[in-house]
C-alpha positions as semicolon CSV with decimal commas, in nm:
position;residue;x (nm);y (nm);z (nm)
1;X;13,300;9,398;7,585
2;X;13,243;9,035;7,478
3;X;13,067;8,985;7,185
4;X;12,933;8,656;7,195
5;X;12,877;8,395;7,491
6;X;13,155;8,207;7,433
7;X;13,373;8,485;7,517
8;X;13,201;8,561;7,832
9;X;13,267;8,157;7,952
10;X;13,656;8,195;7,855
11;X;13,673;8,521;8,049
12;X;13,483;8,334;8,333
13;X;13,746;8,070;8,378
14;X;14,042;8,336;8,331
15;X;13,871;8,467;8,608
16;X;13,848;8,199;8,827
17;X;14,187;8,116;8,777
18;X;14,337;8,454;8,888
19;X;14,095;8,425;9,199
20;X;14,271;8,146;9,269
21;X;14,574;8,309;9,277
22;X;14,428;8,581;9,497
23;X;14,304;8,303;9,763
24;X;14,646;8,144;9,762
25;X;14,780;8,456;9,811
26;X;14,634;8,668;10,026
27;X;14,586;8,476;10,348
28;X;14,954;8,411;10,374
29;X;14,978;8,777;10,382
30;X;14,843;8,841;10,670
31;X;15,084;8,715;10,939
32;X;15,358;8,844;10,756
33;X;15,178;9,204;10,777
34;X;15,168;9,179;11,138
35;X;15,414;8,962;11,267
36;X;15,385;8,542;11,403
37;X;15,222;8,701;11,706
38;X;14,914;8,849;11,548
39;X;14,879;8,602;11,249
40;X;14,564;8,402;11,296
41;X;14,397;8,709;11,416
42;X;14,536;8,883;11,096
43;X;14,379;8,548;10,884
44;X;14,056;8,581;11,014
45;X;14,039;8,987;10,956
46;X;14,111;8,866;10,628
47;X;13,800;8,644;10,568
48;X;13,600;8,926;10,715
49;X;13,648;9,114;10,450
50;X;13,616;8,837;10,220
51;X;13,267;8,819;10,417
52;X;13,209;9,207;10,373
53;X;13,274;9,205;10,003
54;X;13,001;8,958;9,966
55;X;12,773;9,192;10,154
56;X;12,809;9,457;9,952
57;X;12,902;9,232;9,654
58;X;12,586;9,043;9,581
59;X;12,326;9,361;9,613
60;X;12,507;9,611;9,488
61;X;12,581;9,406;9,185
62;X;12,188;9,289;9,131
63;X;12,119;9,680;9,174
64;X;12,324;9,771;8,947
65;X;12,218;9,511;8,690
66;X;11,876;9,584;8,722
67;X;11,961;9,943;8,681
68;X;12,202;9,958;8,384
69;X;12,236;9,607;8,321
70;X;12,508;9,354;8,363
71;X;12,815;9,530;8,115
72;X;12,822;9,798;8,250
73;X;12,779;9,615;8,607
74;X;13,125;9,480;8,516
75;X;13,251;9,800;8,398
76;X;13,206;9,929;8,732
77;X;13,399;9,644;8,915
78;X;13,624;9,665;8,687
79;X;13,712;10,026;8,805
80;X;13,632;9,934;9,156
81;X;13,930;9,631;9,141
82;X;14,168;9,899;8,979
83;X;14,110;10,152;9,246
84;X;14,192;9,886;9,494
85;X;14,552;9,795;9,325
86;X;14,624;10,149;9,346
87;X;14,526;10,218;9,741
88;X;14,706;9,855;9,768
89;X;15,036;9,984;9,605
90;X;14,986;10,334;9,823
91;X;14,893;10,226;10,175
92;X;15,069;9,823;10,183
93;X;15,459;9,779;10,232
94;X;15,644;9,532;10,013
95;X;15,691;9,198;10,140
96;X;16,006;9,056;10,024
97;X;15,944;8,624;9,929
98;X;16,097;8,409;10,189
99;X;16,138;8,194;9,863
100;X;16,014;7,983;9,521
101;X;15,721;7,776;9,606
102;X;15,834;7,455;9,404
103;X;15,661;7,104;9,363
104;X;15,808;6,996;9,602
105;X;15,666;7,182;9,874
106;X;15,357;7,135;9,811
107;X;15,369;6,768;9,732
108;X;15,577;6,820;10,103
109;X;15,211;6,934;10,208
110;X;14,986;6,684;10,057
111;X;15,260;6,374;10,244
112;X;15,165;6,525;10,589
113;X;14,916;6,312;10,790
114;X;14,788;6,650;10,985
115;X;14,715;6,817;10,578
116;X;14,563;6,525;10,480
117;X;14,333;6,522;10,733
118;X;14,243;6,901;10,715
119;X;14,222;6,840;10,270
120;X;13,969;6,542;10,363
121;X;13,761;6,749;10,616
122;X;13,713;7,078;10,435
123;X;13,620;6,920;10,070
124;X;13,385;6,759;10,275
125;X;13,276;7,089;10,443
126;X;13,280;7,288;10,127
127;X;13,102;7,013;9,879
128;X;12,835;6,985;10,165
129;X;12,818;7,393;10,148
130;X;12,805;7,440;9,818
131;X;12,499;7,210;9,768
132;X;12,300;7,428;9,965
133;X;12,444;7,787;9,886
134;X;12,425;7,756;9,525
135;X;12,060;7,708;9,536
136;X;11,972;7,907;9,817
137;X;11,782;8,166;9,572
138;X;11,545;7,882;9,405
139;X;11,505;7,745;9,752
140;X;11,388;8,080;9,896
141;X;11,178;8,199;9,657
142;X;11,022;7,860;9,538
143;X;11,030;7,697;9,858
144;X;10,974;7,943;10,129
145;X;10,804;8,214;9,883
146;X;10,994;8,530;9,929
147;X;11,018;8,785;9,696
148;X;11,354;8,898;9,547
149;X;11,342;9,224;9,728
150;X;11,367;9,026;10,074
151;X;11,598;8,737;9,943
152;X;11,832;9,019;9,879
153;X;11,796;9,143;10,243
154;X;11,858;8,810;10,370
155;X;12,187;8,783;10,143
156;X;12,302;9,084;10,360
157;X;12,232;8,949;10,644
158;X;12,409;8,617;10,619
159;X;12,715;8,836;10,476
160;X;12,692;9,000;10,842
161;X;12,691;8,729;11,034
162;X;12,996;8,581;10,800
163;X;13,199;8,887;10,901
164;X;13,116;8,827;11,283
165;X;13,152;8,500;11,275
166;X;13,535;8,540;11,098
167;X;13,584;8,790;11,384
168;X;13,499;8,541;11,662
169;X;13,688;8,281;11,461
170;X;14,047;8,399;11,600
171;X;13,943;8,356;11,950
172;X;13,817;8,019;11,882
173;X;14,127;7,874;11,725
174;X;14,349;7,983;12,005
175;X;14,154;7,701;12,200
176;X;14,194;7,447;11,885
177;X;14,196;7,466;11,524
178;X;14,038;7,138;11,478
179;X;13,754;7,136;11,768
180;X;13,607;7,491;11,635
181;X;13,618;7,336;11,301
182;X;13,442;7,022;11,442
183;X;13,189;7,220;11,650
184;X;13,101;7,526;11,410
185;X;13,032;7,226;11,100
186;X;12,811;7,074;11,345
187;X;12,606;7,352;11,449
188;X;12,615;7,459;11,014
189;X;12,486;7,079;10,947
190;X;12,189;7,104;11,237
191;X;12,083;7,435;11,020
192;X;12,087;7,299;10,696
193;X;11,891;6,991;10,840
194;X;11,691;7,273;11,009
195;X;11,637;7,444;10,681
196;X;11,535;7,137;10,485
197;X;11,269;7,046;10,746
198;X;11,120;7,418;10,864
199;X;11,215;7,615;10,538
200;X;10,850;7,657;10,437
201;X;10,846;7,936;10,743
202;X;10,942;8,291;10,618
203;X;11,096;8,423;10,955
204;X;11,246;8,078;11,046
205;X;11,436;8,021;10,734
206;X;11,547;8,401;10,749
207;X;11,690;8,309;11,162
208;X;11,837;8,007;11,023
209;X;12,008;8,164;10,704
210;X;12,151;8,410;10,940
211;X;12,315;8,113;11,176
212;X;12,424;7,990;10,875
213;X;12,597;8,266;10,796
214;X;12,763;8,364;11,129
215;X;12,898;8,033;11,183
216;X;13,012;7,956;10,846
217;X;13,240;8,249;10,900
218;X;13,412;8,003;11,134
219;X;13,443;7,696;10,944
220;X;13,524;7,887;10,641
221;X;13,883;8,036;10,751
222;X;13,929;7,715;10,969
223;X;13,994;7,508;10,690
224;X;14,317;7,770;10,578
225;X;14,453;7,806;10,994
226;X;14,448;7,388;10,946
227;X;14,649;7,356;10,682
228;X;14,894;7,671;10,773
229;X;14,945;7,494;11,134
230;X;14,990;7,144;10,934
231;X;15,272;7,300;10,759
232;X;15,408;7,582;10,901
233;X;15,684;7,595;10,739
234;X;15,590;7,658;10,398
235;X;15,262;7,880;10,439
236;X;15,255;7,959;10,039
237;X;15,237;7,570;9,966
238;X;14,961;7,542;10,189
239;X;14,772;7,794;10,125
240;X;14,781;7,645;9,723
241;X;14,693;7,322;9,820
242;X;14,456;7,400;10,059
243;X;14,265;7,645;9,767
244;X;14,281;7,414;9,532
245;X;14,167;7,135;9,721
246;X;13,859;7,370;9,842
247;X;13,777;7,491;9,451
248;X;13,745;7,106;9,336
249;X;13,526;7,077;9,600
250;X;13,325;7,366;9,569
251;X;13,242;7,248;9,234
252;X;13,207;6,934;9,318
253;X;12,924;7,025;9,569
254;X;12,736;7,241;9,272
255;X;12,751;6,986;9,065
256;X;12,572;6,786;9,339
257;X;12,350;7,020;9,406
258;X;12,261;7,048;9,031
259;X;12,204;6,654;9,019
260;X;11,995;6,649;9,269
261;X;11,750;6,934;9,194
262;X;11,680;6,784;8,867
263;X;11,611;6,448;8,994
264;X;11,473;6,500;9,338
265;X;11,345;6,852;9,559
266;X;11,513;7,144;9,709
267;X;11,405;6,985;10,081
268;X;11,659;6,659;9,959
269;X;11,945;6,913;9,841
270;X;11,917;7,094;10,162
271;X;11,920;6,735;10,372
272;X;12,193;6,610;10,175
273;X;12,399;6,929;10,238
274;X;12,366;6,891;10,592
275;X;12,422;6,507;10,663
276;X;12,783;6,610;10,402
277;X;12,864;6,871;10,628
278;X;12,805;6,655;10,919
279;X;13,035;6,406;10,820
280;X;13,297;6,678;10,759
281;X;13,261;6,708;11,173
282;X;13,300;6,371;11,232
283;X;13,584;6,339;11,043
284;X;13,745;6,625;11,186
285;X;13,664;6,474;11,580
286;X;13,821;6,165;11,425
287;X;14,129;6,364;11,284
288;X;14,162;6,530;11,615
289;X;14,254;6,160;11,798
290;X;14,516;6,126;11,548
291;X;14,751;6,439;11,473
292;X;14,813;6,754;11,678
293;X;14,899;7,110;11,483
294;X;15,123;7,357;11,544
295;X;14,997;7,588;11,809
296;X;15,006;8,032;11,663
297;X;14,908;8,288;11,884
């Protein structure tokens, strides 16, 4: 219903700031749904339907803008979201809070070694990311010349493999938070490389958008298991900090990405991206020589 632009920006960043409080939120949840036993497994359900919702998400929001343009596009998510709060209220039981999350516990968070490290490694992860992702479209269509129609596709695809990938995830921590971090923002930093070098290819940078996708559905949920294991006490705490930490980075890495495109190509964004996400792995092997986290089923 906004009537001028302005509007639209101050409803963007209420937005984003009730988001937050849905990311903080929700992951917590999930262990407490299904008991200590089940709760990584329950996390990583979670992000694949974070995953899923950006499958249908991102096409069935440019199909509907094309088709009766973006206010009424939000109209319909609007309705969507409030049909959601009401199967929530129906189907969910009530979780009593163990407690007030006070600044204390999450300063408590931010003073452990083990948090530190995992803060430090997934703003690195995410600014490297976000580089890439948020000009994936002018990179596909500019750089590898595909149409819309197939970019669209390909945004379905990497949604896919970001809801396997969070599926595999909780088999992968149970062997060690912090080496499937290392190992999955390795293999994401040889494809953005990959990408930067061999994007030109249609069907390559499709196969490699795909990886992306699949194993980004690891590192994505690892950097929320690392910080609930560094302070297992006080999940709520670290699931703020560990949101927070992830949304300065996240715009950290577009505004990156936005600096470089104007000064340089989409090949250097996608290079960059990859050599940021590769430090994230070495930091995280480093990390790994230094603290140990609490071990969840």
């Amino acid at each position: 219903m906004a009537p001028t632009f302005v509007l639209v920006l101050i409803a963007r960043m209420l937005f984003g700031a009730t988001l937050g409080a849905f990311w903080t939120v929700v992951s917590p949840v999930g262990p407490k749904l299904v008991g200590p036993a089940g709760g990584t497994r329950a996390i990583t359900i979670i992000a694949a339907g974070i995953s899923g919702g950006t499958v249908v998400g991102l096409p069935a929001g440019q199909f509907l803008g094309d088709l009766v343009g973006w206010r009424l596009t939000f109209a319909a998510a609007a309705a969507a979201t409030l049909i959601v709060v009401v199967v929530q209220t129906v189907l969910l039981p009530g979780i009593p809070p163990d407690g007030r999350t006070h600044l204390r516990d999450l300063v408590g968070v931010v003073t452990r070694r083990a948090a530190r490290f995992g803060m430090a490694a997934g703003a690195v992860v995410f600014i490297g990311q976000f580089t890439a992702w948020t000009y994936i479209t002018p990179f596909l269509m500019d750089h590898t010349h595909l149409s819309s129609g197939v970019v669209s596709l390909l945004y379905v695809v990497y949604g896919c493999g970001g809801i396997v990938g969070s599926l595999v995830a909780g088999s992968l921590f149970k062997r060690g938070v912090i080496g499937s971090f290392a190992g999955s923002a390795t293999v994401v930093a040889a494809l953005l490389i990959g990408l930067a070098n061999a994007g030109t290819i249609p069907w390559l940078a499709g196969l490699l958008l795909a990886l992306w996708g699949l194993v980004w559905g690891v590192v994505n949920p690892g950097t929320l298991v690392w910080l609930l294991d560094a302070a297992p006490e006080t999940p709520e705490a670290a699931s703020a900090v560990n949101v927070t930490n992830l949304q300065v980075a996240l715009a950290a890495g577009s505004g990156l990405g936005a600096i470089l495109v104007s000064s340089t190509t989409l090949q250097t964004v996608f290079l960059t991206a990859g050599v940021t996400v590769l430090a994230a792995a070495v930091l995280a092997t480093v990390a790994a020589r230094f603290i140990t986290l609490a071990r969840r089923e």
